[in-house]
C-alpha positions, -999 to 999 in steps of 0.1 A, spaced: -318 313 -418 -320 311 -459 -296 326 -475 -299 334 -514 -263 325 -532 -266 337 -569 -248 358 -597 -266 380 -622 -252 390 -662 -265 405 -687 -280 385 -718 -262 381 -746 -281 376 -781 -312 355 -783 -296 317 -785 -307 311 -747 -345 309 -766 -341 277 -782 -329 262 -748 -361 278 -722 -382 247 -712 -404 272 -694 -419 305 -691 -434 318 -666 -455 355 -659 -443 376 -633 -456 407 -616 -441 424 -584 -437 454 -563 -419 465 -531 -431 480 -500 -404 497 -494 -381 515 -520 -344 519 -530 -338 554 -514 -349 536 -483 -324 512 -484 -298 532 -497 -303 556 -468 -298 524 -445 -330 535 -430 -344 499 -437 -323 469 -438 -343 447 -462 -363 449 -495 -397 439 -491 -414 428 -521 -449 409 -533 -446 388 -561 -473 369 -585 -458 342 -601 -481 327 -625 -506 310 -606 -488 314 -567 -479 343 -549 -457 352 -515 -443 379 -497 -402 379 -497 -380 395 -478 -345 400 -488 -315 412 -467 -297 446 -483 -266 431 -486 -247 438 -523 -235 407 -536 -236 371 -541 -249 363 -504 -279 378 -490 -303 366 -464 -337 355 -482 -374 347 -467 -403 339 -486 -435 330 -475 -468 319 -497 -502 348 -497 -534 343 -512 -539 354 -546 -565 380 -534 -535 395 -510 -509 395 -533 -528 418 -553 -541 442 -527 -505 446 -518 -495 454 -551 -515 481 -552 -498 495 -520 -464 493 -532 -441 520 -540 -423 527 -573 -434 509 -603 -445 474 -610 -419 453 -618 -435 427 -652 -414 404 -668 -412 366 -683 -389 346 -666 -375 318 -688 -355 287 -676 -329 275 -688 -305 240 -680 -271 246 -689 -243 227 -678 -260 210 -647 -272 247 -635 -310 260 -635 -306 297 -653 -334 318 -649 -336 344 -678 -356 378 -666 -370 395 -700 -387 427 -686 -415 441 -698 -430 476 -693 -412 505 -678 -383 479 -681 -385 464 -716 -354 458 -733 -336 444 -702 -327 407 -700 -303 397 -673 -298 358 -663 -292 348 -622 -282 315 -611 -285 302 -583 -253 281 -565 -243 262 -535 -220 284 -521 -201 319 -534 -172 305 -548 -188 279 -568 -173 274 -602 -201 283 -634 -194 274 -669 -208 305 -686 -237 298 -715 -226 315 -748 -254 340 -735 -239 355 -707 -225 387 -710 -212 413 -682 -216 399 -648 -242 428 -628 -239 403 -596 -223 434 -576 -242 466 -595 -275 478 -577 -292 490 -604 -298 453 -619 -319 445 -589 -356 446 -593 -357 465 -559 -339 497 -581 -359 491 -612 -389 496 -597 -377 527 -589 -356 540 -614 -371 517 -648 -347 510 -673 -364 528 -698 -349 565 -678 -317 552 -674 -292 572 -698 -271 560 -729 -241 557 -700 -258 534 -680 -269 510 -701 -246 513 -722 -212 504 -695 -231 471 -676 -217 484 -642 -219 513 -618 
């Protein structure tokens, strides 16, 4: 079974820039949507993502936090985007930038659309309680707030959320 181990914070300034060794285009959707999961009706997000030149079909367990069960598996190009267009909510654009910092791959989500103004950084780790040296960069940690996850944003976009929520980087 994969399991995904990763933390999420918000970004912090613009320094992280000078440090991105790549960029790379993102566009993805979900099957199913938030009030779904929220309901406990379904017990995984399942979402279609393009990613540059490659895209798959990933499923990812409910489960708030650090730990969640993860499957991907690689579509056809042509697939991908018929699936897009079935998928509930909004599309989900953004530039993902990586970033090395202290022997840790950082991938910076700058959101685009519905969601522009957003920037939060994941990184991915061994285990839970692995120990991160924090970039300059990082601000609040979101790791454990559901509206960060793309699965919400698709449904309820950044650019509706009120002066209160994006203003107090928790729930």
């Amino acid at each position: 079974m994969a399991i995904e181990i990763e933390r999420k914070f918000l970004v912090v300034g613009d320094d992280w820039r000078a440090a991105a060794h790549a960029v790379i285009p993102m566009a993805q959707g979900y099957i199913n949507d938030m009030g779904a999961l929220d309901r406990g009706e379904q017990k995984a997000s399942v979402r279609v993502r393009i990613e540059g030149d490659t895209a798959a079909l990933n499923l990812k367990s409910r489960t708030l936090g650090r730990s969640r069960q993860e499957f991907d598996y690689p579509v056809p190009m042509e697939d991908a985007r018929a699936l897009l267009a079935l998928c509930v909510g909004g599309i989900i654009d953004k530039r993902r930038h990586l970033v090395q910092h202290e022997g840790l791959l950082w991938e910076i989500d700058e959101f685009l659309g519905e969601n522009a103004g957003l920037l939060v950084a994941e990184v991915e780790l061994e285990h839970p309680d692995q120990a991160v040296a924090l970039p300059p960069w990082a601000g609040h940690e979101v790791t454990e707030h559901a509206r960060y996850y793309n699965v919400a944003l698709a449904s309820h976009p950044y650019s509706r959320w009120t002066t209160s929520e994006k203003g107090d980087g928790g729930d």
